[in-house]
C-alpha positions in Angstrom: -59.2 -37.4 31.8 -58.3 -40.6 30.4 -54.7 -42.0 29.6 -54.0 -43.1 26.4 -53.7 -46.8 26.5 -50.3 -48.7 25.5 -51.7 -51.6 23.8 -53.6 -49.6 21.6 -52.7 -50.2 18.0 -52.1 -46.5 16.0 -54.2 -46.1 13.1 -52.8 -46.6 9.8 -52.7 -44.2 7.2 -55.2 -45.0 4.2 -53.8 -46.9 1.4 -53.1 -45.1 -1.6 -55.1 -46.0 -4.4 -53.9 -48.1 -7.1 -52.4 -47.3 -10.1 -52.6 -43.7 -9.4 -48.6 -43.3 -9.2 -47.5 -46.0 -11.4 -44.2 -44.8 -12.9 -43.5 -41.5 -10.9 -41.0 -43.3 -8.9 -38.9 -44.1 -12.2 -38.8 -41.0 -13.6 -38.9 -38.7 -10.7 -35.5 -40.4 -9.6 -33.9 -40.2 -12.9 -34.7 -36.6 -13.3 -33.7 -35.8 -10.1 -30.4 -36.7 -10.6 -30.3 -34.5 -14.1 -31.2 -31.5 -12.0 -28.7 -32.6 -9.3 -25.9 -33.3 -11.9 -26.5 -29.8 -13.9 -26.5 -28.0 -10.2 -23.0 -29.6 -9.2 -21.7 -28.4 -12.8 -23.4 -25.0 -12.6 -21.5 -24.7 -8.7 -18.1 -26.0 -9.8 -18.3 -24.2 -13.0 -18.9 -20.3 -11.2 -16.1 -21.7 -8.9 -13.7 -21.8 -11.2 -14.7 -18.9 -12.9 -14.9 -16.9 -9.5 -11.4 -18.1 -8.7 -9.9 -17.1 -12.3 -11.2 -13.6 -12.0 -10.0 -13.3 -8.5 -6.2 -14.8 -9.6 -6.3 -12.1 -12.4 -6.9 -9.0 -10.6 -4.5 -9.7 -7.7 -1.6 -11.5 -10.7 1.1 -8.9 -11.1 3.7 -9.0 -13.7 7.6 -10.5 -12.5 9.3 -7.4 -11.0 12.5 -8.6 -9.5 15.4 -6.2 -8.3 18.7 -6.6 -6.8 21.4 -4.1 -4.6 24.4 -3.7 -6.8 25.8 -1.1 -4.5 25.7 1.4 -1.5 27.7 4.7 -0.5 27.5 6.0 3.0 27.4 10.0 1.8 27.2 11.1 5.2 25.3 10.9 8.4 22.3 11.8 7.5 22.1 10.2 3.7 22.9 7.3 1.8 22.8 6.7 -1.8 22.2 3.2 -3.4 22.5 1.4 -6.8 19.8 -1.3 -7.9 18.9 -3.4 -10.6 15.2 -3.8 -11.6 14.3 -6.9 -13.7 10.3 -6.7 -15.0 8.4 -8.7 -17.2 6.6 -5.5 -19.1 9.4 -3.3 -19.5 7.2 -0.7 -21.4 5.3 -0.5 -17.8 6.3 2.0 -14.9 7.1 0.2 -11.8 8.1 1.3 -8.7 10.3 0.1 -5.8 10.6 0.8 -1.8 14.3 1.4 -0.7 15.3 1.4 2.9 18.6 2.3 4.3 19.5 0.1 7.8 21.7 0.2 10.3 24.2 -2.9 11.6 21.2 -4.8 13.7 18.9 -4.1 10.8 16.8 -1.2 12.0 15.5 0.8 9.6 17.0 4.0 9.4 15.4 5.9 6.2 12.9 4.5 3.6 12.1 6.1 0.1 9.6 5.2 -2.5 11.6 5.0 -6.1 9.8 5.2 -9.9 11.4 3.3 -12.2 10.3 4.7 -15.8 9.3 2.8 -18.4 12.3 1.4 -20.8 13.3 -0.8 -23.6 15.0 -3.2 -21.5 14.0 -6.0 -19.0 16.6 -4.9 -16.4 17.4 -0.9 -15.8 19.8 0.1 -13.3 18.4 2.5 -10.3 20.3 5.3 -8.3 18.3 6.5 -5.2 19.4 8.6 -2.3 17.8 8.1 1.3 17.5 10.3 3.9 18.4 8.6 6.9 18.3 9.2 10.6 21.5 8.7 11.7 24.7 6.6 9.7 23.4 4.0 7.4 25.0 0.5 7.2 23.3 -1.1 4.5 20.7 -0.7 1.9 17.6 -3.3 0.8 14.7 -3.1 -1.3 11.3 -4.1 0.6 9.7 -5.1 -2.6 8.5 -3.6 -6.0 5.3 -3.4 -7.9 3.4 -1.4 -11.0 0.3 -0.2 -9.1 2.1 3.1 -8.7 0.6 6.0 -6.1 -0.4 8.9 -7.6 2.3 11.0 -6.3 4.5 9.1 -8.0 3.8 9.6 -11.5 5.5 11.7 -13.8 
């Protein structure tokens, strides 16, 4: 077997001919950058749509509420007065109540529906059951994708 030699030039691809792809450089390059262009619109362009239709199904409407008051009824119940500010007042909502002790453990929780109305902000009385004497009441948070169970 023989060793190719080092000093041995490579042979050179054959020339192309002549005026065979006069121009192609010109226009290939300027369309290319059309196609790349409209691709870089069509991306940012489903982008924003994608992103739009994902902010509206997960946007929910302003429900805000507030404790106003709680009553300690006894050792095994609590009953507590809220305030629920919405956006869409002709909507149901509904809010999660908990009852806590002094170190904040939770005691009882309760799920509340809060009824359509005329009004922005409706005033809510819930009773919890509790597992032993309740210090203080909070709401976790409130929403309008109400459970089934729920509705009325």
């Amino acid at each position: 077997m023989s060793e190719p030699r080092s000093d041995a030039t490579s042979p050179r691809p054959p020339a192309l001919p002549e005026g065979r792809y006069d121009g192609v450089d010109e226009r290939s390059g300027f369309m290319g950058k059309v196609v790349a262009g409209f691709l870089v619109t069509l991306v940012l362009a489903l982008l924003v749509a994608g992103g739009f239709t994902i902010y509206r199904l997960n946007a929910t409407p302003s429900i805000t509420s507030e404790v106003i008051g709680v009553e300690v009824i006894d050792e095994q119940s609590m009953r507590m007065s809220m305030t629920v500010t919405r956006d869409e007042p002709g909507e149901a909502a509904y809010c999660i109540v908990r009852a806590q002790d002094q170190s904040k453990g939770e005691l009882g929780r309760r799920e509340v529906y809060v009824p359509p109305s005329d009004n922005g902000t409706v005033q809510v009385d819930a009773e919890i059951a509790t597992t032993g004497r309740a210090y203080m009441g909070d709401v976790y948070g409130c929403g309008n994708d109400i459970p089934d169970y729920l509705r009325r």
